[in-house]
C-alpha positions as CSV (number, residue, x, y, z in Angstrom):
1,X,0.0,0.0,0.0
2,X,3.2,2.3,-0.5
3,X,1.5,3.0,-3.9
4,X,-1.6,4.3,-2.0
5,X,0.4,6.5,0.3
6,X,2.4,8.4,-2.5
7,X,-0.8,9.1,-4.2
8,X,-2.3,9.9,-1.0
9,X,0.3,12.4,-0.4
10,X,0.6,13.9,-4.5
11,X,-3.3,14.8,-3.7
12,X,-2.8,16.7,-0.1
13,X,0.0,18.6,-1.9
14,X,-2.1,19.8,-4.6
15,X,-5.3,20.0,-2.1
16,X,-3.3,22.2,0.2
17,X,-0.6,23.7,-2.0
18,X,-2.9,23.8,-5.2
19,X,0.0,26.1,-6.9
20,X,2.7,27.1,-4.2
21,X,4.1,29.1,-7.6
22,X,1.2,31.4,-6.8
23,X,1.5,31.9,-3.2
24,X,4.1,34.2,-1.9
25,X,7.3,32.5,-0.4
26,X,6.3,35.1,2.5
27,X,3.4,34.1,3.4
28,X,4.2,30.1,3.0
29,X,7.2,31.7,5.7
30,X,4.4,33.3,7.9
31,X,2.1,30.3,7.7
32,X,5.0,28.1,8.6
33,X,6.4,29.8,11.6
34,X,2.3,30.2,12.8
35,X,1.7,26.5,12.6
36,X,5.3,25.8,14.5
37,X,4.1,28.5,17.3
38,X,0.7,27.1,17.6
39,X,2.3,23.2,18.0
40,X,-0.1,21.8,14.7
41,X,2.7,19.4,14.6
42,X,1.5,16.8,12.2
43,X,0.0,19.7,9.8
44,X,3.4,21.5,9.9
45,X,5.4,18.2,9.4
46,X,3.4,17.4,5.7
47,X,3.5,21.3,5.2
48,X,7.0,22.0,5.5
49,X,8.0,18.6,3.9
50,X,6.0,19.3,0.7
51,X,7.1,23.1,0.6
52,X,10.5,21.5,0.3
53,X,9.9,18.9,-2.0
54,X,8.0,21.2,-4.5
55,X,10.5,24.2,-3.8
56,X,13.9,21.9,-3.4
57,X,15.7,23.8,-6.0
58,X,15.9,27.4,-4.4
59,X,15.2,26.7,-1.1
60,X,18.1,28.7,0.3
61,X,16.7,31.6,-1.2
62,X,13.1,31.9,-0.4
63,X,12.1,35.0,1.5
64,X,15.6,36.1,1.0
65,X,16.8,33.0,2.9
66,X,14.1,33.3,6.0
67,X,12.6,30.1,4.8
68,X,15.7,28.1,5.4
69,X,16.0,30.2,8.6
70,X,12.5,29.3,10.3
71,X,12.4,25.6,8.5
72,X,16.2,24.3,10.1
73,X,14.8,26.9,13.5
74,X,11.2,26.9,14.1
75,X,9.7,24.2,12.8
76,X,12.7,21.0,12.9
77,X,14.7,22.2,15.8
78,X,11.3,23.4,17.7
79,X,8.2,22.7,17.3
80,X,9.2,18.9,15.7
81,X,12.3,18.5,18.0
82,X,14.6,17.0,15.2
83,X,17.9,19.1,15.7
84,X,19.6,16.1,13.5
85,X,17.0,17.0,10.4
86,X,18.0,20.5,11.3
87,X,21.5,20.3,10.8
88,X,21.5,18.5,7.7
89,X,18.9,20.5,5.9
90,X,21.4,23.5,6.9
91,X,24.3,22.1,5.9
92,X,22.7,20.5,2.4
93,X,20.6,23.3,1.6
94,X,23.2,26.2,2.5
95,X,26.2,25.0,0.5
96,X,26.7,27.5,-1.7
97,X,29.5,30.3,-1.1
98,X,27.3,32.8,-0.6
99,X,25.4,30.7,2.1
100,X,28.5,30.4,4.1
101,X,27.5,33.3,6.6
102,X,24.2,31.8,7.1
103,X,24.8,28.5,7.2
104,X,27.5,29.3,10.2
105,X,25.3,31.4,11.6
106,X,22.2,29.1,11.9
107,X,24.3,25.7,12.9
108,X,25.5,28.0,15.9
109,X,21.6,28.7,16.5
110,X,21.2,24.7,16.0
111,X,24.0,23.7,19.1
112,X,22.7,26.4,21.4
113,X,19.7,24.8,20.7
114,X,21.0,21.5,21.9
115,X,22.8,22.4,24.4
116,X,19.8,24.3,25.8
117,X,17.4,21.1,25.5
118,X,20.3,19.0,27.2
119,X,20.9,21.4,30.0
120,X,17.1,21.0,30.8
121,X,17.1,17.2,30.9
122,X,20.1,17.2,33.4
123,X,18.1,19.7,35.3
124,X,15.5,17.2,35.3
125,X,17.6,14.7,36.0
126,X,19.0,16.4,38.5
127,X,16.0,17.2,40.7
128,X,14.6,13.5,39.9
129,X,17.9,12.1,41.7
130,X,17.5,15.2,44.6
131,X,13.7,13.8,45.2
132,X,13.7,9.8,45.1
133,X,10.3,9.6,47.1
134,X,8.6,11.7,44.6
135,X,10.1,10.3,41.7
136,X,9.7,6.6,42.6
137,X,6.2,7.6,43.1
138,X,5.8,9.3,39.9
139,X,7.5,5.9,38.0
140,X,4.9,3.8,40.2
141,X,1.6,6.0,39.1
142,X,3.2,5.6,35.2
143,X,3.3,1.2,35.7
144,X,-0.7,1.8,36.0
């Protein structure tokens, strides 16, 4: 049924895209980054991805490279929480030598990113290992 889902998804693009030609990259930007902010993650996932697909060719310079900006940013790193995807879309899609300065510039957004995420965990971790009782009986109300 792979068939089915390809076809599926070649009909939601042109339900929901129709002609992404005729829609300006600012808004597709705009509708992006208010789908990432309001946590629509599934409809932002199948957005972004088919912007990309369709737009693959120039992505680096849509919106005057805010696309690539809020796409590696907002919505992977984010709202999807998929730093990896994040840093190869950056690196892949920023290649050129003119994209040098803002592929730099949005890896180092990427790893403060990271770091932020895994500075909260070991917080977590942190006040899990300072609280047993409580956390023994949070893990014992989750084995319900």
């Amino acid at each position: 049924s792979a068939t089915s889902g390809a076809d599926s998804d070649k009909r939601y693009l042109r339900r929901v895209f129709g002609s992404f030609k005729s829609i300006p990259d600012e808004v597709v930007v705009l509708w992006l980054a208010l789908l990432a902010r309001k946590g629509e993650r599934e409809t932002l996932r199948r957005s972004s991805d088919a912007f990309v697909k369709l737009n693959s060719d120039r992505l680096a310079d849509v919106s005057g490279g805010a696309f690539a900006q809020v796409y590696a940013f907002d919505v992977l790193c984010e709202a999807l929480g998929e730093p990896g995807r994040a840093r190869e879309f950056a690196e892949g899609t920023l290649s050129g030598k003119g994209d040098a300065v803002a592929r730099e510039a949005l890896l180092a957004r990427i790893e403060e990113h990271e770091a932020s995420v895994a500075a909260e965990e070991d917080d977590a971790e942190r006040r899990v290992a300072e609280e047993p009782e409580a956390a023994q009986a949070e893990a014992a109300g989750e084995e319900d």
